[in-house]
N, C-alpha and C positions, 0 to 999 in steps of 0.2 A: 416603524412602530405601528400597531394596529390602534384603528379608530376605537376609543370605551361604546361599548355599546347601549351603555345607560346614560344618553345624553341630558342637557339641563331639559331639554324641550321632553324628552321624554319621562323624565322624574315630574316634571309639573304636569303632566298629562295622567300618569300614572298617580298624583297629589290627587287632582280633579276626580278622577273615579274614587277613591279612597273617599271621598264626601259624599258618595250614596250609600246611603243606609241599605245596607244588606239582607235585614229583615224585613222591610219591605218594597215592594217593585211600584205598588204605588205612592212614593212620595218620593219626590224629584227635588231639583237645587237649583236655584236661581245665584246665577255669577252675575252680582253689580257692574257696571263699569269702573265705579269706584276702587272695584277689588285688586287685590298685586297685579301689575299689569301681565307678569307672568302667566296667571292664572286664568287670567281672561283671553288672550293668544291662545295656552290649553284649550280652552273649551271648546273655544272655534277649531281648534284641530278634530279637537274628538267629533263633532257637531260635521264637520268635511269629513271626517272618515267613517261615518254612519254609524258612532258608537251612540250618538246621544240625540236627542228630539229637535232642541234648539240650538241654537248659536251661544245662547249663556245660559246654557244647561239643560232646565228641564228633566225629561225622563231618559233612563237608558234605554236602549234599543233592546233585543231579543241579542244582537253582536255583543250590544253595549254590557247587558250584565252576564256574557264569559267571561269579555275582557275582564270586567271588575272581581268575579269569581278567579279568574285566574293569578289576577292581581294580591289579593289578600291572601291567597295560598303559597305567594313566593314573599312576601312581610312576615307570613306567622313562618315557614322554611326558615328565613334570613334572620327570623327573631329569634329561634329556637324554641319558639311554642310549640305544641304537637296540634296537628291539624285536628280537625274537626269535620265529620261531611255529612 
C-alpha cells in the first residue's frame, strides 16, 4: 500500500503557513513555545526548509509565500470555493 502523502507533519506545516495573512507580506507570526507542540516542530521545519525568517515564525521567505499562495489555492480547490487571483 502506498505511503498518504499528506502526512501529520505535513498538514501541520501546511496549518503553520495558513497563519500568515495573505494580504499582507509585512506582518509575520510569532509561534510561543507554549503553542501545540505540533505546531512548534512545523515551524522549525518550514524555518530549515527556508520557507520562513525564524525558527518560531516570523516572516515568510520570497519560497515562503508560493508555498503559502500554493497552499490556499489547494483549501479553496478542496473546499469547493472558486479561486480568486
Amino acid at each position: 500500500m502506498p505511503q498518504p502523502f499528506f502526512t501529520p507533519q505535513l498538514l501541520a506545516e501546511l496549518k503553520v503557513l495558513g497563519l500568515f495573512n495573505s494580504a499582507s507580506q509585512q506582518e509575520g507570526i510569532k509561534v510561543h513555545s507554549s503553542a501545540d507542540q505540533e505546531l512548534v516542530e512545523a515551524t522549525g521545519r518550514l524555518y530549515d526548509k527556508g520557507l520562513i525568517t525564524q525558527s518560531d515564525g516570523g516572516y515568510l521567505t520570497t519560497l515562503g509565500q508560493d508555498a503559502a499562495e500554493h497552499a490556499r489555492d489547494l483549501a479553496q480547490l478542496l473546499d469547493g470555493r472558486e479561486l480568486t487571483t
